[in-house]
C-alpha positions as a Markdown table, in Angstrom:
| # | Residue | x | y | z |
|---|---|---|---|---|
| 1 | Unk | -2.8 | -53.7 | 28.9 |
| 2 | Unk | -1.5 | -56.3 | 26.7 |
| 3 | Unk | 1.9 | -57.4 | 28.2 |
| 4 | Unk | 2.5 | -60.5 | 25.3 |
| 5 | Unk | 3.3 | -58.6 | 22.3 |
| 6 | Unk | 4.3 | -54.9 | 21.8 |
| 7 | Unk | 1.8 | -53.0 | 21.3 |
| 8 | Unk | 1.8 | -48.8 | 21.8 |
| 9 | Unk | -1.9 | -47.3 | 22.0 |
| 10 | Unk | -3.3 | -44.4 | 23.6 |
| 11 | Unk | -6.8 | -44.3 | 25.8 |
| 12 | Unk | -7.6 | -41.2 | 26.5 |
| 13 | Unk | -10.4 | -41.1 | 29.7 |
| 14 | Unk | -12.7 | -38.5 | 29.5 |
| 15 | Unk | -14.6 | -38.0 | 33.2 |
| 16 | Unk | -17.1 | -36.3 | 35.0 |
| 17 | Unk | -14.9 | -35.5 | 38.1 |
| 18 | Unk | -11.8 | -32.3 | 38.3 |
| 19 | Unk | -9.0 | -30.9 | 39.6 |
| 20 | Unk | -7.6 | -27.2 | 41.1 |
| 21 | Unk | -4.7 | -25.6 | 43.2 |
| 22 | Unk | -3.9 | -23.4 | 46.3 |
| 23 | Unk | -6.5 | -23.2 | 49.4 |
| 24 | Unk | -6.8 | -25.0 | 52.8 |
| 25 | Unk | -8.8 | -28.2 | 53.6 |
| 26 | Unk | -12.5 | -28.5 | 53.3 |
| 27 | Unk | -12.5 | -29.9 | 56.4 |
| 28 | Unk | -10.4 | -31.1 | 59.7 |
| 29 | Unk | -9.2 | -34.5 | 59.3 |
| 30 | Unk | -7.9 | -35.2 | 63.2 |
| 31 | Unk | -4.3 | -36.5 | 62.3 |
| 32 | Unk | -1.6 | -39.0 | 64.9 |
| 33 | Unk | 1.4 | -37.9 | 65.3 |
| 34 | Unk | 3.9 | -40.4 | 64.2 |
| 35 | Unk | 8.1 | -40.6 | 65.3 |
| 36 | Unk | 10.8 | -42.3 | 63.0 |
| 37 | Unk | 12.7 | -44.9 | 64.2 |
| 38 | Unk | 15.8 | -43.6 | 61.9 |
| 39 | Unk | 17.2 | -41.6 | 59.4 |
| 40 | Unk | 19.6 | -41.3 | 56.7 |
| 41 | Unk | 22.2 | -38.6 | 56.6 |
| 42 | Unk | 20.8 | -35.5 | 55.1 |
| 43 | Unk | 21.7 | -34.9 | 51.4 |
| 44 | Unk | 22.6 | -31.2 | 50.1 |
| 45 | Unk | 21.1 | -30.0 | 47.2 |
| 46 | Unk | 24.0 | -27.9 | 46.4 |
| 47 | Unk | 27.5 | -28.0 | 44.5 |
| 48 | Unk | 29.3 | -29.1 | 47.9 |
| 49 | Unk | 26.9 | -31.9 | 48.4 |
| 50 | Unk | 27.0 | -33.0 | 45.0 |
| 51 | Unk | 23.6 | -31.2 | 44.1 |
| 52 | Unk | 21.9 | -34.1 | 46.5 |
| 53 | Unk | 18.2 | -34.0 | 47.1 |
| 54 | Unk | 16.7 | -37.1 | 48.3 |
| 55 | Unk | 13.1 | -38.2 | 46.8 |
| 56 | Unk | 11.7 | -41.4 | 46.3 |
| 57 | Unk | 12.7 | -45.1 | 48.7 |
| 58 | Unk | 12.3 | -48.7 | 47.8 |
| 59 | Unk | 12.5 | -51.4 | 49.9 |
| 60 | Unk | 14.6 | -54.9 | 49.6 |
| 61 | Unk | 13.8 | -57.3 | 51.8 |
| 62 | Unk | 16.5 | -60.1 | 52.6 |
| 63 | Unk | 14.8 | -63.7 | 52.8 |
| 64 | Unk | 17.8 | -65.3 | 54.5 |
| 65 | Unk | 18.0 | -62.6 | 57.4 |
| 66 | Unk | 15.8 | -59.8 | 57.4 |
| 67 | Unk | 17.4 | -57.5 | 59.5 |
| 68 | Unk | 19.9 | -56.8 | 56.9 |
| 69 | Unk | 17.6 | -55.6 | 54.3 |
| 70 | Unk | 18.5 | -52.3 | 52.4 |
| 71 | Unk | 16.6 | -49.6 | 51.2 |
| 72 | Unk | 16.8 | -47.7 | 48.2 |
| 73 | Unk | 16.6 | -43.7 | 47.8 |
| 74 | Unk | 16.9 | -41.8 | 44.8 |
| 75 | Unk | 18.9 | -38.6 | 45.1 |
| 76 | Unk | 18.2 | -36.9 | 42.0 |
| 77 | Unk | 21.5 | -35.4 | 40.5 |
| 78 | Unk | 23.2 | -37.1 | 43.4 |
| 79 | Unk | 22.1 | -40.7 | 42.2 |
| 80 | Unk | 21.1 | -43.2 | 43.9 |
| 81 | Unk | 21.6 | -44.4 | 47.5 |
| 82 | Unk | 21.8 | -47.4 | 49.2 |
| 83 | Unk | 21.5 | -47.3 | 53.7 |
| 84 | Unk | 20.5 | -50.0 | 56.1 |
| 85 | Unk | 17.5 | -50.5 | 58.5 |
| 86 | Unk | 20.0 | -48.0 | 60.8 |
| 87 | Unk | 20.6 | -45.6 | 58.1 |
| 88 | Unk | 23.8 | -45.8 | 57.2 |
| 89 | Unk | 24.4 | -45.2 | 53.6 |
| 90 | Unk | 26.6 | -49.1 | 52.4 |
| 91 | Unk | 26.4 | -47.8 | 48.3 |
| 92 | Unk | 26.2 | -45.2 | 46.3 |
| 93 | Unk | 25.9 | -44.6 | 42.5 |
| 94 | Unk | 26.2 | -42.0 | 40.7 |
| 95 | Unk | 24.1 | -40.7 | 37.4 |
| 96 | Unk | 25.2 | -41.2 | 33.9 |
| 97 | Unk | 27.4 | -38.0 | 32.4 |
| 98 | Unk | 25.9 | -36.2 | 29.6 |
| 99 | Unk | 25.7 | -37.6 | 26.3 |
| 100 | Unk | 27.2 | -34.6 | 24.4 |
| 101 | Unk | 28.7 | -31.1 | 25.4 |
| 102 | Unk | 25.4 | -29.1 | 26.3 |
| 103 | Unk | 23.1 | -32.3 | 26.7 |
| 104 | Unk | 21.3 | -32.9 | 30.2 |
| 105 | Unk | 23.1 | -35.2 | 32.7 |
| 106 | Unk | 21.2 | -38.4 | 34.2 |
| 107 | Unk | 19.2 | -37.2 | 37.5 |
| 108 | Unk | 17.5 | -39.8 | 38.9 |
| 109 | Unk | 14.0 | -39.4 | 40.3 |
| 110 | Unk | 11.9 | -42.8 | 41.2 |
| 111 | Unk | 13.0 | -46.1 | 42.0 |
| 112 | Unk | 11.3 | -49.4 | 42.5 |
| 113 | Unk | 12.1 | -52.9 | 43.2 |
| 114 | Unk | 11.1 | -56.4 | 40.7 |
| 115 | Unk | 12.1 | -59.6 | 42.0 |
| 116 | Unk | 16.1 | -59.3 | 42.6 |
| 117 | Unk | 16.2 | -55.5 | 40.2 |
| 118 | Unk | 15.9 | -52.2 | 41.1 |
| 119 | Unk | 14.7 | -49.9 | 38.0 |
| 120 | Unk | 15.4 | -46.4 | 38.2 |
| 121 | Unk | 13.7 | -43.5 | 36.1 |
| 122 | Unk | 16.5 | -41.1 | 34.7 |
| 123 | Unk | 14.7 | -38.1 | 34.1 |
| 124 | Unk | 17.7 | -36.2 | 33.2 |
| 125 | Unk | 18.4 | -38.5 | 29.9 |
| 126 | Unk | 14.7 | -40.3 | 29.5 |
| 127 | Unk | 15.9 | -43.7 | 30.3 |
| 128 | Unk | 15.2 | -46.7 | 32.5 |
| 129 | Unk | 18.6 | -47.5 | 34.9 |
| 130 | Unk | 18.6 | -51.5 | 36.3 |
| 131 | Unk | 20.5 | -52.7 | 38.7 |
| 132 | Unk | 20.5 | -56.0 | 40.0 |
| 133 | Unk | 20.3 | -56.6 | 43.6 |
| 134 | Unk | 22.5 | -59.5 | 45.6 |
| 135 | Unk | 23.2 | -59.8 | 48.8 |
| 136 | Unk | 21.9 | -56.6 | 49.6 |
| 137 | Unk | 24.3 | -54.8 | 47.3 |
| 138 | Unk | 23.8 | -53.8 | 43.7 |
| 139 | Unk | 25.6 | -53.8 | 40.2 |
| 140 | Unk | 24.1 | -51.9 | 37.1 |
| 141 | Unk | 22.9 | -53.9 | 34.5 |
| 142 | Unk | 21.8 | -50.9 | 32.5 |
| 143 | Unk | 22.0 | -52.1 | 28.7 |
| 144 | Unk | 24.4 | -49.7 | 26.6 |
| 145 | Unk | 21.6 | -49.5 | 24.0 |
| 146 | Unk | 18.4 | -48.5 | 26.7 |
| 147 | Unk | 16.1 | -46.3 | 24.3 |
| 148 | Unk | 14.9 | -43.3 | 25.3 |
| 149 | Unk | 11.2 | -43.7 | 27.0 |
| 150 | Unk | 9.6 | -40.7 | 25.2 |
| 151 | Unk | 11.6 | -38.5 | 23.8 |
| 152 | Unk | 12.0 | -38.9 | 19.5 |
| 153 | Unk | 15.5 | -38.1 | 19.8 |
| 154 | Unk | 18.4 | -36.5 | 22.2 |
| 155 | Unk | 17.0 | -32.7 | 21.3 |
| 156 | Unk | 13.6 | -33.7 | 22.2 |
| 157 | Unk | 15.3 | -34.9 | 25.5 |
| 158 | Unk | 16.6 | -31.3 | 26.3 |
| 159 | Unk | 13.0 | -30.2 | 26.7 |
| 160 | Unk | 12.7 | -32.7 | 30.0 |
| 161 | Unk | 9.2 | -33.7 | 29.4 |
| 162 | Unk | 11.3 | -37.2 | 29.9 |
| 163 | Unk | 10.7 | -40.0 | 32.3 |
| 164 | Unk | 9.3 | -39.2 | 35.9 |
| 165 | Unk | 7.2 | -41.7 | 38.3 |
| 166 | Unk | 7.8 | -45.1 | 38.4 |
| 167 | Unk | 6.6 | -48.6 | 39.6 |
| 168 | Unk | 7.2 | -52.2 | 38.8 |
| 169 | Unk | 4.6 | -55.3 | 39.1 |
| 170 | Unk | 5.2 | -59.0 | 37.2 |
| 171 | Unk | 2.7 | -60.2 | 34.9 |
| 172 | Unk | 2.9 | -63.6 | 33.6 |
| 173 | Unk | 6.4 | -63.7 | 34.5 |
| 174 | Unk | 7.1 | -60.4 | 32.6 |
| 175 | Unk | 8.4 | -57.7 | 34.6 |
| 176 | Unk | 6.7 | -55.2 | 34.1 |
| 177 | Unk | 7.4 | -50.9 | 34.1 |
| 178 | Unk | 5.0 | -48.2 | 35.0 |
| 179 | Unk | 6.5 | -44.8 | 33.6 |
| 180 | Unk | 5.1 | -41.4 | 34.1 |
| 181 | Unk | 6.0 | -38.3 | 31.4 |
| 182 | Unk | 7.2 | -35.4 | 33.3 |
| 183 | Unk | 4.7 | -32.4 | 32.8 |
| 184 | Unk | 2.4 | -34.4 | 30.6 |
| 185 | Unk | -0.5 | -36.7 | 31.4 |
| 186 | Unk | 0.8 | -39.5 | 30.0 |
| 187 | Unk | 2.0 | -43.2 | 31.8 |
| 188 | Unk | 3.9 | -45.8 | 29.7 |
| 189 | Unk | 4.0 | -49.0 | 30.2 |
| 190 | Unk | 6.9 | -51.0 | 29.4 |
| 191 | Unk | 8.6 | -54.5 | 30.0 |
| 192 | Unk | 12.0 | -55.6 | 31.0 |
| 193 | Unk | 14.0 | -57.6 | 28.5 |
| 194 | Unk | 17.9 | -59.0 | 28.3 |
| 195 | Unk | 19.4 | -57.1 | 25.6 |
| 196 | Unk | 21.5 | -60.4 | 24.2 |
| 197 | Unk | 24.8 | -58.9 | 26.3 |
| 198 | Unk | 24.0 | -59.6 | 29.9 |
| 199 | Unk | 22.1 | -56.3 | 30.5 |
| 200 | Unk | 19.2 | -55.6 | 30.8 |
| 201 | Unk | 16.8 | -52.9 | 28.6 |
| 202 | Unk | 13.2 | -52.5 | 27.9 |
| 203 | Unk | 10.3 | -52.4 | 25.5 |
| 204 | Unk | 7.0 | -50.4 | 25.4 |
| 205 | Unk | 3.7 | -51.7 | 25.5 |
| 206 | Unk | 1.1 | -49.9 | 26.0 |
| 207 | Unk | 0.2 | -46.3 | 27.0 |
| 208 | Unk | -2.7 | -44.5 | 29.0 |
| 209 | Unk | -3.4 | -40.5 | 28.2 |
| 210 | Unk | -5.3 | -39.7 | 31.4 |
| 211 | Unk | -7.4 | -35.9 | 31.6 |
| 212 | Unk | -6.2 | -32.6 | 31.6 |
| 213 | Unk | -9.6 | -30.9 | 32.3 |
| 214 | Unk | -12.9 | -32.2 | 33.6 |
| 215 | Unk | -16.8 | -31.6 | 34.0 |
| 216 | Unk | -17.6 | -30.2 | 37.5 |
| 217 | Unk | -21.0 | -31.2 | 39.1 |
| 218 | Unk | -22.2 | -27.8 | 38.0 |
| 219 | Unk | -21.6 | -28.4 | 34.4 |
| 220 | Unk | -18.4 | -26.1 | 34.0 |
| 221 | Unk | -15.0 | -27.3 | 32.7 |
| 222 | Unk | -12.1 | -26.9 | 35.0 |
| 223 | Unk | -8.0 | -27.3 | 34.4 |
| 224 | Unk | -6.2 | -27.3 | 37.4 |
| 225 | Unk | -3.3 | -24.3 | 37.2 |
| 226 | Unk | 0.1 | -25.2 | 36.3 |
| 227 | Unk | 3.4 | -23.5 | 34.8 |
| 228 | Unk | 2.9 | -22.4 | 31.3 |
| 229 | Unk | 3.1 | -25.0 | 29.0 |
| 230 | Unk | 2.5 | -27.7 | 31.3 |
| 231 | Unk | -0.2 | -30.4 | 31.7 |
| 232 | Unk | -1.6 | -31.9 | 35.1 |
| 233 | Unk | 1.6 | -34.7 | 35.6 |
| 234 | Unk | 1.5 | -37.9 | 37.6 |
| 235 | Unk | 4.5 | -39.1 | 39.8 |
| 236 | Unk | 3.6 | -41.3 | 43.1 |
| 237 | Unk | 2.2 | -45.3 | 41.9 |
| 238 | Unk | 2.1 | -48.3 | 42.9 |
| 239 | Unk | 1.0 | -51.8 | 41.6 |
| 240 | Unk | -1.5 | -54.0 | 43.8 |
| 241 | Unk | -0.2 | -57.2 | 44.0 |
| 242 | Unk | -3.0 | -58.8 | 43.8 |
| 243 | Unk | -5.0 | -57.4 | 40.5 |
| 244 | Unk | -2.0 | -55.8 | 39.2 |
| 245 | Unk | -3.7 | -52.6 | 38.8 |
| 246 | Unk | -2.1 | -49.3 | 39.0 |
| 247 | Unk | -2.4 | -46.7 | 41.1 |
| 248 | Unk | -1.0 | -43.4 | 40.2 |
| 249 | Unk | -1.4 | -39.8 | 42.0 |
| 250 | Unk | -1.9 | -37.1 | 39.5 |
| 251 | Unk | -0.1 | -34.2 | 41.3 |
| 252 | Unk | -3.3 | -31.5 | 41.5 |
| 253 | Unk | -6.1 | -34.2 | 40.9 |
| 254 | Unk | -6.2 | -36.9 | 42.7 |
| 255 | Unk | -5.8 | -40.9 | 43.1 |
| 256 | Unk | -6.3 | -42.9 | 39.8 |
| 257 | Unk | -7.2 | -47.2 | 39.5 |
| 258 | Unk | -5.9 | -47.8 | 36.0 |
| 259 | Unk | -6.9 | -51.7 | 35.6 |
| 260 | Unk | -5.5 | -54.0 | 32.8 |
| 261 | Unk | -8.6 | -53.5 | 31.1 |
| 262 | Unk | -11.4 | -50.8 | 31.3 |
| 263 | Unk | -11.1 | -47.4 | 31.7 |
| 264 | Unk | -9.1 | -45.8 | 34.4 |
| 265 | Unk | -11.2 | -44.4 | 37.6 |
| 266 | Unk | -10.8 | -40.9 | 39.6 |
| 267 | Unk | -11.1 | -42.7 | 43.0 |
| 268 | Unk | -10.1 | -40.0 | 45.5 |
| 269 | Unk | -9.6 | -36.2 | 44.8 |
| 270 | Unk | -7.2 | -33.4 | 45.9 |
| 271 | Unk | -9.3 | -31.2 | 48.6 |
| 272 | Unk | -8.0 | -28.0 | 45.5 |
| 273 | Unk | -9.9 | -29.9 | 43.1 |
| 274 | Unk | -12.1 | -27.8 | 41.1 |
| 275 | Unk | -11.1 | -24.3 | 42.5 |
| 276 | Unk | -10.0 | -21.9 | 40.3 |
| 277 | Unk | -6.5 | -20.4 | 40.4 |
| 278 | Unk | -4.1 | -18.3 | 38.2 |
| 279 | Unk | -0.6 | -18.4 | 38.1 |
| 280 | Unk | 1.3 | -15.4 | 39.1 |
| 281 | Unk | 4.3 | -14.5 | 36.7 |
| 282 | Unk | 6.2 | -12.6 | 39.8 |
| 283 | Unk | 6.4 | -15.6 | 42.1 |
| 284 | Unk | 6.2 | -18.6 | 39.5 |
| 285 | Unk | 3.6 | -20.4 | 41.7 |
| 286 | Unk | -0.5 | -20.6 | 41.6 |
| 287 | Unk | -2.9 | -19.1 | 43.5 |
| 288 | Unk | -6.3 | -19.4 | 44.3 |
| 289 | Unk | -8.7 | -17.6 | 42.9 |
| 290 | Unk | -12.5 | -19.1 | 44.3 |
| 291 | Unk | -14.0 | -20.6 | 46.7 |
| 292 | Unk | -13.5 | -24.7 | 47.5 |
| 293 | Unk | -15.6 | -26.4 | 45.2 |
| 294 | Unk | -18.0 | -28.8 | 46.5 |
| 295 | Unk | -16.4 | -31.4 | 43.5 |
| 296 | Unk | -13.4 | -31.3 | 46.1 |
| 297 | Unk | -11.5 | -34.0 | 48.2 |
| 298 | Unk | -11.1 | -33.9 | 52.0 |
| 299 | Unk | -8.1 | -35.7 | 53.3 |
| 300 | Unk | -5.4 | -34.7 | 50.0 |
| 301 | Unk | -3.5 | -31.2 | 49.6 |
| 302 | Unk | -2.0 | -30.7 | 46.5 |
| 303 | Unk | 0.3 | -32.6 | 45.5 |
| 304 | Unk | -0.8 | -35.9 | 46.1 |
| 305 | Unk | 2.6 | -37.7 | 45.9 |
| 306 | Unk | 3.9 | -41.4 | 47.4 |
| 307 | Unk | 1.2 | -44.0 | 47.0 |
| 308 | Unk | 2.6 | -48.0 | 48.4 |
| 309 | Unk | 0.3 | -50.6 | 49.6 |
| 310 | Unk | 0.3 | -52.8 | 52.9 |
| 311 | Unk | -0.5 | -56.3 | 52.9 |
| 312 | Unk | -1.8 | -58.2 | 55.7 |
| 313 | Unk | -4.3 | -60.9 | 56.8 |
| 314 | Unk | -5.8 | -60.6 | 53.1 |
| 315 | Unk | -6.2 | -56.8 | 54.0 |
| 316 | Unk | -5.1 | -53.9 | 51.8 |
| 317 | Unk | -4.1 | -50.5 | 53.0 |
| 318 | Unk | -3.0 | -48.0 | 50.7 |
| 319 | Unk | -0.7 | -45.2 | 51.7 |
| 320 | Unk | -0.6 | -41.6 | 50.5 |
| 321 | Unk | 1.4 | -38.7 | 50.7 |
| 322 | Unk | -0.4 | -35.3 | 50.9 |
| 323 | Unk | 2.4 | -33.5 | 50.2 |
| 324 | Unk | 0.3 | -30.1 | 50.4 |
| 325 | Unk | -0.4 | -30.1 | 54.2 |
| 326 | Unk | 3.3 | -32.5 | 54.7 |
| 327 | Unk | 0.8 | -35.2 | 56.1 |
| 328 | Unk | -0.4 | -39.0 | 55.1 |
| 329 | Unk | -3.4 | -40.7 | 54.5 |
| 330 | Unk | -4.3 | -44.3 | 55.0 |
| 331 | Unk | -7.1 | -46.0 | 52.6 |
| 332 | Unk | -8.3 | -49.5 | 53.1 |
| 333 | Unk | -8.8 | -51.1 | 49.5 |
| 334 | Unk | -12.1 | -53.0 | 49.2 |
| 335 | Unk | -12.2 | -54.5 | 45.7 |
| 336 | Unk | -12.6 | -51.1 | 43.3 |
| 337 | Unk | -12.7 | -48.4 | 45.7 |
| 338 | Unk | -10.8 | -47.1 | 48.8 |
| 339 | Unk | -12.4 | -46.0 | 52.1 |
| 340 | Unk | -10.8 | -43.5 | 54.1 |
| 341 | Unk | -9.3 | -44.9 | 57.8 |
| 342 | Unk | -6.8 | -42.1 | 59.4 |
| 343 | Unk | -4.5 | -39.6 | 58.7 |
| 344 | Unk | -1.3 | -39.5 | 60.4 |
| 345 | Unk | 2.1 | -36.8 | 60.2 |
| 346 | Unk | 5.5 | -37.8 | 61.1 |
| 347 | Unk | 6.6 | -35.8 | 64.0 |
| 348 | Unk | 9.8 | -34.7 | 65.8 |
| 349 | Unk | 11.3 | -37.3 | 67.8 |
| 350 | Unk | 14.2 | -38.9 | 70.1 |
| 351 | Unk | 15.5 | -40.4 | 66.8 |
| 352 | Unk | 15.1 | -38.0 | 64.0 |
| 353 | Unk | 13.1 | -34.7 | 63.1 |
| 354 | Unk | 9.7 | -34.6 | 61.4 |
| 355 | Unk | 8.9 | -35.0 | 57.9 |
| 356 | Unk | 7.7 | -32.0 | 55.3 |
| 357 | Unk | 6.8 | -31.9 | 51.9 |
| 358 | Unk | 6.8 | -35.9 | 51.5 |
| 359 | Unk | 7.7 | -37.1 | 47.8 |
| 360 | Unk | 8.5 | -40.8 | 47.8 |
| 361 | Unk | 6.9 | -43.5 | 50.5 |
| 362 | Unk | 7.9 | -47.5 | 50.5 |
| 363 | Unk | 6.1 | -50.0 | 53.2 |
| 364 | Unk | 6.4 | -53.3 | 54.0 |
| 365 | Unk | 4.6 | -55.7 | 56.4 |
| 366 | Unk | 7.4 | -58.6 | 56.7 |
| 367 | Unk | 9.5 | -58.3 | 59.9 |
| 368 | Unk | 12.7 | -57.2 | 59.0 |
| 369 | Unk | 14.7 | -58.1 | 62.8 |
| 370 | Unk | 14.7 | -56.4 | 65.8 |
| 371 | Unk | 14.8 | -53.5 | 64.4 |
| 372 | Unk | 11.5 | -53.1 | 62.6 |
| 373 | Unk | 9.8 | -56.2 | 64.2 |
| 374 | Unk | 6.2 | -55.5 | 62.5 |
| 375 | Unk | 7.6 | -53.7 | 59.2 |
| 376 | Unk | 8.7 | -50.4 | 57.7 |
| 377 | Unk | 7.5 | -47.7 | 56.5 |
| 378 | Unk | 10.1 | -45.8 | 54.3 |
| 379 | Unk | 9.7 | -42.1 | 53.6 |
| 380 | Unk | 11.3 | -38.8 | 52.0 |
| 381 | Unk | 11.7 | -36.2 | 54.3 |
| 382 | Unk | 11.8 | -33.0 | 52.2 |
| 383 | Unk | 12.7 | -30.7 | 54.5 |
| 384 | Unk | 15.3 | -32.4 | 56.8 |
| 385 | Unk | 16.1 | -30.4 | 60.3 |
| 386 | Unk | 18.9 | -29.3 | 61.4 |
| 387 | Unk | 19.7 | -27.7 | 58.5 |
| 388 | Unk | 23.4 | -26.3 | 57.5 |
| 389 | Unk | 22.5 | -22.1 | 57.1 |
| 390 | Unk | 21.0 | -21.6 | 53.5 |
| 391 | Unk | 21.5 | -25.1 | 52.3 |
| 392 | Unk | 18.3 | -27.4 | 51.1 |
| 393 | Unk | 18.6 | -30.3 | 52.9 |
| 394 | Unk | 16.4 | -33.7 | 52.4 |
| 395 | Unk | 16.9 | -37.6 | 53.7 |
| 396 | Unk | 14.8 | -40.5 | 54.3 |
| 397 | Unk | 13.1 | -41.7 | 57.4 |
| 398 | Unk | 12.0 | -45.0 | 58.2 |
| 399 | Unk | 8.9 | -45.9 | 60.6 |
| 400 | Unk | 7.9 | -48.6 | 62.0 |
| 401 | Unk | 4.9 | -49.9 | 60.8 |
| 402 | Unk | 3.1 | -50.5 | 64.1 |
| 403 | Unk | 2.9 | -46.8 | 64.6 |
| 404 | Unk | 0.6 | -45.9 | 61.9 |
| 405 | Unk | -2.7 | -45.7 | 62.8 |
């Protein structure tokens, strides 16, 4: 990754290691049931609600008093969210209209925090959003003139293979922008720049093509099953602080290191890695269609999703969501590889319900006040309880950190 001049490249990693869809675990991982401390109100993923579905949180920590730190939530077509550590939303903005008549709206997906801004994927218009944060509350700072991350041109935008996942490090000073392509392999990386107006855009820099198929042990190639037309898409990332490498979660694969330099590394694998599966036209899903392979992972089910990172006493833990099975997985990081420690599901509570279908996870280790005394951890809840009759309802919860095993 070369963050001092602009320089756009592909690397496309070719590995020994695969991916697959649909089955049950190799093996039982013994799990600790987790409660949240809080929620938000749920958001409706409907017309009433303002077609509201909650996704991914960042975290905001105030120096001056920490108990009146924020977190972020991106509600998709509903925007973006502001609560604090009780869960009361304190802001809320909405996306971007269309550009033209029959042209995609903004529809927020991932957010993440640099310093004192908040960068936002728009996947509904292929943009970056920026807002900067003060006092706990944000303005946009979004430059009129933000180019589109991978689109060639507004029609190219209608096809949504636009900007998805999203995570933010600084690099020599440079804040920098990890972007996934929605339904593509691809991630983008990008830095943040004044625009000459008081806003703030962006520029690309460099780009990494990660595997669509791979060589099993057994010699034969596998593709994990997707929608027609689609390629195995990453979402969930984080930078480590500390090297400022990335680590993405490829949605039916696995866990990837991609370091500033080398070649990116298949560290940990979805346990549906390797099976075959076919996707069946009547229900629009995949299905498995073998036996587990013995390539597979044992503590991910498809999709892996949220990945943040813990910091404490010079130790690293690295936080997954395993979507598949609506539980987490905890990894300590020693220097290049990760070694499994527990697994752990957010339960029903005295506070708030249990979490499903986990997208987007945020953690911290500073104490932020009485409320959260050791830390947060921030997660989407993708099937929030009670529900309102038919309507899809979602929210965040937020644990403390000295539950998780």
């Amino acid at each position: 990754m070369r963050i001092a001049g602009v320089v756009v490249a592909a690397l496309t990693v070719t590995l020994g290691v695969h991916p697959a869809y649909a089955s049950g675990p190799t093996g039982v991982t013994e799990l600790t049931g987790v409660t949240a401390a809080a929620e938000t109100a749920p958001n409706w993923d409907d017309e009433a609600g303002g077609n509201a579905n909650a996704d991914d949180p960042a975290i905001w920590i105030d120096q001056k008093d920490p108990g009146r730190s924020v977190v972020l939530g991106t509600l998709k077509n509903g925007g973006l969210t502001v609560f604090d550590l009780t869960g009361k939303q304190v802001q809320r903005f909405a996306t971007p209209p269309a550009p033209e008549e029959g042209q995609e709206s903004g529809r927020f997906n991932n957010v993440d925090i640099v310093g004192n801004l908040a960068v936002v994927t728009d996947r509904g218009r292929d943009q970056l959003r920026t807002y900067a944060i003060k006092n706990g509350r944000l303005t946009d700072v979004t430059s009129a003139n933000a180019p589109l991350v991978f689109s060639k041109d507004r029609e190219e935008v209608q096809d949504q293979r636009t900007a998805y996942g999203l995570a933010t490090t600084s690099i020599n000073g440079q804040p920098v922008v990890a972007v996934t392509r929605r339904s593509e392999t691809r991630v983008a990386f990008l830095r943040l720049v004044p625009d000459g107006r008081g806003k703030t855009t962006y520029q690309t820099v460099w780009y990494v093509d990660l595997p669509a198929s791979f060589t099993l042990t057994d010699g034969t190639t596998w593709s994990p099953c997707e929608d027609p037309g689609d390629r195995p898409q990453l979402e969930g990332m984080v930078f480590d602080r500390t090297t400022n490498d990335l680590y993405a979660a490829q949605e039916d694969v696995g866990v990837w290191r991609i370091p500033q330099h080398g070649k990116p590394e298949l560290l940990e694998k979805v346990r549906e890695f390797g099976q075959k599966a076919v996707y069946n036209e009547q229900t629009e899903e995949c299905e498995a269609a073998g036996p587990v392979s013995p390539d597979a992972g044992k503590h991910l089910s498809a999709d892996a999703e949220g990945l943040t990172i813990a910091y404490e006493h010079g130790r690293r833990t690295l936080y997954a969501s395993s979507q598949g099975d609506s539980t987490f997985a905890s990894y300590r990081m020693d220097g290049r590889r990760l070694f499994y420690r527990a697994g752990f599901e957010v339960v029903d509570g005295p506070a708030a319900d249990g979490v499903q279908h986990s997208d987007g996870a945020a953690v911290t280790t500073e104490p932020l006040g009485a409320r959260f005394p050791h830390g947060l951890f921030a997660v989407h809840d993708g099937d929030n309880t009670p529900g309102d009759g038919d309507r899809e309802g979602t929210n965040f919860k937020l644990v403390r950190l000295e539950k998780l095993p």
